[in-house]
Structure formats: structure tokens, C-alpha cells
PAVEX-760581 format. One record per residue (C-alpha): residue number from 1; x, y, z. Coordinates in pm, 1 decimal. Layout:
<nodes>
  pos         u         v         w
  NUM         X         Y         Z
...
</nodes>
This chain:
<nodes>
  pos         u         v         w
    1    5352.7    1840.2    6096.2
    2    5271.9    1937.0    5695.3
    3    4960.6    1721.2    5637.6
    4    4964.9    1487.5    5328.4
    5    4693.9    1479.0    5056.6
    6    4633.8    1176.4    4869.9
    7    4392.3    1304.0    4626.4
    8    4703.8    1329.3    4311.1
    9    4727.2     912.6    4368.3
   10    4336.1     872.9    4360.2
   11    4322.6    1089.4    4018.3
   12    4607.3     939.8    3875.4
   13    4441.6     580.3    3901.2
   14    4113.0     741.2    3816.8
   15    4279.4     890.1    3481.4
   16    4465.8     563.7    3418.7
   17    4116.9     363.3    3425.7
   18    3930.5     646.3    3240.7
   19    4188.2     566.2    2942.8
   20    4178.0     165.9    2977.4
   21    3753.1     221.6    2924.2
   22    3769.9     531.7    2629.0
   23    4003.9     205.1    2453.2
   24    3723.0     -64.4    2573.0
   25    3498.2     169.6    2398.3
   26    3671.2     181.5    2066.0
   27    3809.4    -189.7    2117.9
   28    3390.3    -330.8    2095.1
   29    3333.2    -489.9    1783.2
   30    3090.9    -773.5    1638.4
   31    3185.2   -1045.5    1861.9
   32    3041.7    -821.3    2152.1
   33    2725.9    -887.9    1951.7
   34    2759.1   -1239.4    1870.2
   35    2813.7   -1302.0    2312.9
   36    2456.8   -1123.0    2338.5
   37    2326.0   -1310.5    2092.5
   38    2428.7   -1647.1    2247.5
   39    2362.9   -1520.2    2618.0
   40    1981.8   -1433.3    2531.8
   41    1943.8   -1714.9    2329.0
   42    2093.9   -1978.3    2625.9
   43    1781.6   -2223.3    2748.3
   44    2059.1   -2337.4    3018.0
   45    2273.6   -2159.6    3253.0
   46    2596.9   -1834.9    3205.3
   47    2909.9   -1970.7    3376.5
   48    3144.7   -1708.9    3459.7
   49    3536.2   -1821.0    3602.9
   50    3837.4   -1600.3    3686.8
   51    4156.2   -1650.0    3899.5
   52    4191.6   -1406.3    4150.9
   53    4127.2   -1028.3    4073.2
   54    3923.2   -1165.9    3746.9
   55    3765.6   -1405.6    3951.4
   56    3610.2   -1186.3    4164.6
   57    3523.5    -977.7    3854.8
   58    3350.2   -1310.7    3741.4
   59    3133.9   -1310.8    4045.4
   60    2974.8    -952.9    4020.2
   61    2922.9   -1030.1    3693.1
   62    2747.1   -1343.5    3761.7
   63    2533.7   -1188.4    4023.6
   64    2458.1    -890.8    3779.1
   65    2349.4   -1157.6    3491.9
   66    2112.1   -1333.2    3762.4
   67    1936.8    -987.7    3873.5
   68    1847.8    -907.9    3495.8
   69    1691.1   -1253.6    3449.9
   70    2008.5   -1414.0    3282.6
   71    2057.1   -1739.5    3530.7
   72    2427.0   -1705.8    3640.4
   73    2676.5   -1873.0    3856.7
   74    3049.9   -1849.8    3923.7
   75    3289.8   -2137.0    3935.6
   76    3581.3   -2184.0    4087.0
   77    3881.3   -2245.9    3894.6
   78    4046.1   -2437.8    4133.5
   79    3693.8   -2643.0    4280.3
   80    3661.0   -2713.1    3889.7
   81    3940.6   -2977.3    3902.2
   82    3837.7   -3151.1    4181.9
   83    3413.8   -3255.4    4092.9
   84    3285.8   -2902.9    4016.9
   85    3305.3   -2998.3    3621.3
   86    3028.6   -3181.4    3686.0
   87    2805.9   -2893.8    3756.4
   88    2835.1   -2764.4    3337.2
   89    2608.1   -2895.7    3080.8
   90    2578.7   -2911.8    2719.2
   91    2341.2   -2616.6    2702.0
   92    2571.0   -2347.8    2925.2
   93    2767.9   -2044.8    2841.7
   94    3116.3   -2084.7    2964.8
   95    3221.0   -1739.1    3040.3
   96    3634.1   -1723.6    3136.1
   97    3810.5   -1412.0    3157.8
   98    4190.6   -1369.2    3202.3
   99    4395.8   -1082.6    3123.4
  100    4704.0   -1297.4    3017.4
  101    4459.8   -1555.5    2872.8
  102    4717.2   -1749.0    2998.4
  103    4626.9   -1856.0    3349.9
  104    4696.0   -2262.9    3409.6
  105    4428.7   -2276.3    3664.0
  106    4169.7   -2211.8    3368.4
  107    4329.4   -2469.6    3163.4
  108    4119.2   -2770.6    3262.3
  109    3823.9   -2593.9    3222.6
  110    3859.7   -2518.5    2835.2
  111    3990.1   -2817.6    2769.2
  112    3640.7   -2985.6    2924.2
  113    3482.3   -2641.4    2735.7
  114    3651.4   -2781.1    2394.0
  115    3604.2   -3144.9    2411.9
  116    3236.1   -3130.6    2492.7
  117    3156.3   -2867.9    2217.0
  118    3051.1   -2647.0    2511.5
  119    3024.3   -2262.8    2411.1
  120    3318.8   -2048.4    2533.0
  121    3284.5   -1693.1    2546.2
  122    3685.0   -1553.3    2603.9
  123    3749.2   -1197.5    2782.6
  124    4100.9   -1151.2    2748.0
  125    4384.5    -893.1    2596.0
  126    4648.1   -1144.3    2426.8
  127    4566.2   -1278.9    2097.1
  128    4830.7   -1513.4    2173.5
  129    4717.8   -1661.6    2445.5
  130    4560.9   -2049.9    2521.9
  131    4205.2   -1891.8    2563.3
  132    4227.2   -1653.6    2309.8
  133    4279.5   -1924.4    2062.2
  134    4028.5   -2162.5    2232.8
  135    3731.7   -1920.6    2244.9
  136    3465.8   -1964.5    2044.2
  137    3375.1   -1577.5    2104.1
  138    3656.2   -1353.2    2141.9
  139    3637.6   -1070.8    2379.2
  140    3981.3    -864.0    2330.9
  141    3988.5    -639.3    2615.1
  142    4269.5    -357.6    2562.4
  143    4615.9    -372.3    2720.0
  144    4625.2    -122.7    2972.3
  145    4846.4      43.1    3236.8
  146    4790.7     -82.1    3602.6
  147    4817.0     140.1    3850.3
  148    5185.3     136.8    3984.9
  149    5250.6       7.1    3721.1
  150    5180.6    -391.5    3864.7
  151    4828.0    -372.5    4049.7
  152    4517.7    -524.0    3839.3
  153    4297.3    -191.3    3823.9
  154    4272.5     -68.9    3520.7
  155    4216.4    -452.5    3316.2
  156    3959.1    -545.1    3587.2
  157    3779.3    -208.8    3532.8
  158    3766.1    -321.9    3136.7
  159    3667.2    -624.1    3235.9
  160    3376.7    -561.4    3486.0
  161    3283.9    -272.3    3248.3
  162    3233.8    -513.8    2952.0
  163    3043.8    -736.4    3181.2
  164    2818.2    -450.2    3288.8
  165    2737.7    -401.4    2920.3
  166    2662.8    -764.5    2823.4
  167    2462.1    -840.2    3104.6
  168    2264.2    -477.5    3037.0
  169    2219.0    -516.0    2628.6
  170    2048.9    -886.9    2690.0
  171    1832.4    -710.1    2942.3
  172    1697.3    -484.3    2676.9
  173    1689.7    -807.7    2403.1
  174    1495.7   -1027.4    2629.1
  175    1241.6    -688.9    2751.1
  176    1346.9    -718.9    3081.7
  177    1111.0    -477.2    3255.3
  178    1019.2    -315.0    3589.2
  179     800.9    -588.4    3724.7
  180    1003.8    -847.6    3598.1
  181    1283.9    -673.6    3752.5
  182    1115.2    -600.5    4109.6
  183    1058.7    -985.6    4106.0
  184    1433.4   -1093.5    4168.5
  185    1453.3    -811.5    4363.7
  186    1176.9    -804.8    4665.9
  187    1358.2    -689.9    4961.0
  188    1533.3    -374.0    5089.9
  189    1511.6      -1.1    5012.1
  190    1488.3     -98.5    4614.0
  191    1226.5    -344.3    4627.6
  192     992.4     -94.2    4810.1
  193    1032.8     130.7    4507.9
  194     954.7    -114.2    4271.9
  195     643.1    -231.6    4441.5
  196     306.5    -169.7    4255.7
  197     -23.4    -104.5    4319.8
  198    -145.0    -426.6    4343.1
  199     110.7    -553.0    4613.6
  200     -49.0    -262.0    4813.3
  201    -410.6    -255.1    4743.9
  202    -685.0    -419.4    4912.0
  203    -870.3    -662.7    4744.7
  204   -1186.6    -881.3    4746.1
  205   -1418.8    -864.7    5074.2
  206   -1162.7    -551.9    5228.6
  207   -1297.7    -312.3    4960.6
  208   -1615.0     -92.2    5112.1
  209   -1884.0    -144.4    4817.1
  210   -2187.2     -30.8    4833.9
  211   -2465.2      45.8    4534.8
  212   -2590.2     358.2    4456.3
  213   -2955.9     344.7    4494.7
  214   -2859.7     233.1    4898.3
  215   -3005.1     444.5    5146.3
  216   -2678.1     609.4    5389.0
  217   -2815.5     495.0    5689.4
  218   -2706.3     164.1    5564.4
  219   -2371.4     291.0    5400.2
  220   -2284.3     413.8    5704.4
  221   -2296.6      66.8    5882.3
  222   -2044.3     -90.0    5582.0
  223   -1806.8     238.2    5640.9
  224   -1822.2     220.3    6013.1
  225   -1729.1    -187.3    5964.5
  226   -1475.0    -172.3    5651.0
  227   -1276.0      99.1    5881.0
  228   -1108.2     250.2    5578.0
  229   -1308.9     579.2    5588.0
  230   -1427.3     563.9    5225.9
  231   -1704.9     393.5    5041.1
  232   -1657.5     261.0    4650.3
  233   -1988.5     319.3    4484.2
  234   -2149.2      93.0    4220.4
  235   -2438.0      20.7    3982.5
  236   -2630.6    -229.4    3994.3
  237   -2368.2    -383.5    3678.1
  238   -2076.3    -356.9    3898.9
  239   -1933.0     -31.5    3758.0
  240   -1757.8     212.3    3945.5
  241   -1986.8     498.5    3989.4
  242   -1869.6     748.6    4267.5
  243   -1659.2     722.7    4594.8
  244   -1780.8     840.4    4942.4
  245   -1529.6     969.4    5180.9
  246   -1552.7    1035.8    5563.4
  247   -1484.8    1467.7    5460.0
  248   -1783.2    1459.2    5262.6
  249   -2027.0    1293.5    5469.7
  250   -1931.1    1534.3    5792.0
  251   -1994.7    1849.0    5490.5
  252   -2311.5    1696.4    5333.5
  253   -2408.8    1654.0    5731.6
  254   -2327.1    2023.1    5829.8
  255   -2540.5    2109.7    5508.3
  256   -2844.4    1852.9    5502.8
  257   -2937.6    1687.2    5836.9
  258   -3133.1    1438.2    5679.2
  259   -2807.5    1239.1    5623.8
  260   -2944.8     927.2    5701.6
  261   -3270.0     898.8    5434.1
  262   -3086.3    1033.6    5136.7
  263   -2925.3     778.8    4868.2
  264   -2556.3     713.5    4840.1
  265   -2559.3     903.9    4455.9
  266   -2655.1    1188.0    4620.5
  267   -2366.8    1228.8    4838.4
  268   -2102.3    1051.2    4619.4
  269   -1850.5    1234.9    4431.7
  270   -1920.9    1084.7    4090.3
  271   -1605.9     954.3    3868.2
  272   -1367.7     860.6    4114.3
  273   -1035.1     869.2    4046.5
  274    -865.0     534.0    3951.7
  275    -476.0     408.6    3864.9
  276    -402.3      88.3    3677.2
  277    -319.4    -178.9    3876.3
  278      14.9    -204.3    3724.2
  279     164.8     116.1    3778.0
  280     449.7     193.0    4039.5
  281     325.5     243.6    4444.3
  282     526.8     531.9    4424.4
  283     310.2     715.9    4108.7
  284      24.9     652.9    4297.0
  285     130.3     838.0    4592.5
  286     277.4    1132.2    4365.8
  287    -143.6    1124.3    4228.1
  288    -250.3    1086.1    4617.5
  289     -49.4    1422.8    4695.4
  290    -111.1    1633.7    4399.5
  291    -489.6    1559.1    4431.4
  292    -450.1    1585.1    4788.8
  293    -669.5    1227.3    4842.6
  294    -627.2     953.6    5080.1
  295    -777.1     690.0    4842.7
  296    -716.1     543.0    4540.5
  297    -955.6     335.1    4276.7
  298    -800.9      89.3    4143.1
  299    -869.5     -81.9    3816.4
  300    -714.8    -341.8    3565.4
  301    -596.7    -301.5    3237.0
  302    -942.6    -310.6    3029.0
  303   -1201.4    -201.6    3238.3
  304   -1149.7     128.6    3414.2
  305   -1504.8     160.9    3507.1
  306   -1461.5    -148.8    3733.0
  307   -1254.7    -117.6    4042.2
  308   -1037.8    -437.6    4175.8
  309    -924.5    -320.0    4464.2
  310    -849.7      -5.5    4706.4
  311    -508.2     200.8    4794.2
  312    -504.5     381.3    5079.9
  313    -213.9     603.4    5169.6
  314    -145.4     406.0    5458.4
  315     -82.0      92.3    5270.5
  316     220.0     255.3    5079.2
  317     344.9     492.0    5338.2
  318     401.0     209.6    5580.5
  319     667.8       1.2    5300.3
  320     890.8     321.6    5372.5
  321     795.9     461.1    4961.5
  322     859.6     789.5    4891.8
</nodes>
């Protein structure tokens, strides 16, 4: 029996929503603006509704809003009508989005949208239609060709894509960075990656100081205790002076047996090397392998002569960053 191939269907769809976002494209105009505008400025909450396919186009949407630090919830179109009006302020977005802009579940919704001066942002493709003409903002998404001809694909990949881009442009207005961003987002695979130093380091009584004028027979005893196999060496003002690690004692031993009476500067390697605080786990490792070290200094923004706290290797290779 002749297998079949399916792949003609899958790039037929594929082309038919490649054409519905090139006309998204040239479809954006100022009112794409004026929605950022209004999203970044919002002290309240972004509520998003849709019936069925847009609906759940609404909730990815809402969810992508929220994980950019945009607070975002969906609302049920029908759960509106029955109590769930009572969950919108004064101060929200109202987000609705409807292909036909015609959709009688959303009805209710603008009206309570309209008579409460509540901000309406419209994502729809009939100029028309009830929420076309009801919108404050006026998102005209392009009429497109379904696939089959009757099967929402190609509107709800205009309409998720347009909600991609608002949610991503008041990112970049409001300066959403990488630590912000790693904030909303502290478990799983992605959080690991977007952990920093200072999640990792050690900190306070766990880093292995010792001053420079101390004799090793005494260094020795804080190593042995601190079990981290390095020693952080400092002046007598605190700064960062050198760094002691288990390799070089075992050379300077093989060298000098008088180990024990020397002073920690003479042993030390003398400028240690030291990452900002700040900076990604997974830089420091990259610095950790390409200096082939163990250890890291680590210091805050103003003051790199004074180390805050210690990285070891094992502190980032056990959170599974690469």
C-alpha cells in the first residue's frame, strides 16, 4: 500500500499564514503605537477576552504580558455576564479581540467598557463591526484565508502575532531587562540560565578571608575549616589583595618546606580575578573555563578591589548551567 505524505497540506497552511502576517506587517499603523503607549503607561491591570479560538489567543497573550512585567489576566466572555464584571476597574486596559468584531458574547463587556469610560483596545478585521466602532484603539487585523477555507488559522496567527509584538515593544519602553526578567521567571531550565552570580555565591562568614601579613600555619587552619580549597586575601583596609588556592600551596610546598613560617603574600597569587556581582552564572563559568580556575572573586558594582562574596564552580554546576 502507496504511503501518503502530508507535507503539501502542512505547507499550504504554512504559506496561507505566511501571507495573513507579510499583510499584518504592512496593515501596522499609529494606533499600534497609541496601544503601547496606553499599555506601558497602565498603573492598573491588561484585560485580554476572546470567544473561542480568539479566546485562547487572549490567554497566551495575557500570560506573555505578565512574563514581561505587564500585569495581565484573561476573562471569560461568558463568566463576564454572570459577576466577573466586577473584577475590571477604572484604571484597566480592556483588551477584546474578535475577527468578526461581531461576537454577542463580547457584547456586555463593551457596553460595561463604554459606559464606565474604561479604555478599549479592539483587535479585529471589520470596520463595520460593534467593536470596531466601540474601540477606543483600533487594531485592524487583515482579512485572511483560513485554511480549508473555514478553520481559524491564519486570523489567530495575526492575532497572536500582533499580541507578541505589543507585549514585546512595552518590554523595551518600560527597560524590561534580564534580572527583571529572571524574576517572574525562577524555575525550570530558563530560570537556571538567568541566574546570576549573586544567587550562587557565598557570602558573609562562608567566604575564607584571611590578611596578608598572617603567618600560613594559621591560613591553613581557616582553609582546612572554610572547606572551599581557596583563601581570599586582604589588607589590613579590607581590599582584595591575592587569592590562595589548594594547587599552589602543594607547589610552594614541593618548592619551600618552610610552608608553615612564611606569610600568606608570599604564597598568594596577587590580583585575583573578580566578576561583578551582577553578571549572568553562566559568563562566569565561560571565565572559570577559559582561565581554567575553580574560583571566582566576586565584587559589586563600585569597588572591585573589595570582594562580597565567593563562586565556586560547584555552586553553578550543580543548578544544571551550562
Amino acid at each position: 500500500m502507496k504511503k501518503k505524505s502530508y507535507i503539501k497540506n502542512a505547507k499550504d497552511v504554512i504559506d496561507l499564514e505566511i501571507k495573513a502576517l507579510k499583510k499584518l506587517k504592512k496593515n501596522l499603523n499609529n494606533s499600534f503605537n497609541q496601544a503601547v503607549t496606553q499599555i506601558v503607561k497602565c498603573q492598573s491591570k491588561v484585560i485580554l477576552c476572546g470567544v473561542g479560538k480568539s479566546g485562547l489567543i487572549a490567554k497566551k497573550i495575557a500570560a506573555t504580558l505578565s512574563s514581561v512585567g505587564t500585569p495581565a489576566f484573561y476573562l471569560s466572555a461568558n463568566d463576564s455576564s454572570h459577576g466577573d464584571l466586577g473584577s475590571i476597574s477604572k484604571k484597566d486596559i480592556l483588551i477584546l479581540i474578535s475577527y468578526s468584531g461581531q461576537t454577542k458574547e463580547l457584547n456586555n463587556i463593551i457596553q460595561f467598557a463604554n459606559r464606565n469610560k474604561i479604555l478599549l483596545i479592539g483587535i479585529i478585521s471589520e470596520k463595520n463591526s460593534t467593536l470596531y466602532k466601540a474601540s477606543d484603539i483600533k487594531l485592524l487585523i487583515p482579512q485572511v484565508v483560513e485554511a480549508a477555507g473555514i478553520i481559524p488559522t491564519s486570523s489567530t496567527t495575526t492575532q497572536l502575532a500582533l499580541g507578541d509584538a505589543l507585549a514585546i515593544a512595552a518590554m523595551k519602553e518600560k527597560k524590561f531587562d534580564r534580572l527583571a526578567f529572571r524574576k517572574l521567571h525562577p524555575a525550570g531550565n530558563l530560570g537556571a540560565q538567568l541566574k546570576t552570580v549573586e544567587d550562587l555565591m557565598l557570602k558573609g562568614k562562608n567566604i575564607p578571608f584571611v590578611n596578608e601579613n598572617l603567618k600560613m600555619k594559621d591560613a591553613l587552619k581557616i582553609l582546612t575549616r572554610k572547606k572551599l580549597g581557596v583563601l581570599i586575601v586582604q589588607n589590613i583596609r579590607k581590599k582584595t589583595k591575592g587569592i590562595i588556592t589548594d594547587g599552589q600551596i602543594r607547589r610552594f610546598n614541593e618548592q619551600k618546606p618552610n610552608l608553615h613560617s612564611v606569610y600568606v603574600k608570599e604564597v598568594m597569587t596577587k590580583s585575583p580575578i573578580s566578576i561583578n556581582k551582577d553578571e549572568l552564572a553562566a559568563k562566569a563559568l565561560s571565565l572559570m573555563n577559559s582561565k581554567k580556575i575553580t574560583s571566582l572573586c566576586v565584587h559589586g558594582k563600585n569597588d572591585k578591589a573589595r570582594t562580597i562574596g565567593i563562586l565556586h564552580i560547584h555552586n553553578i554546576l550543580k543548578t544544571n548551567i551550562s
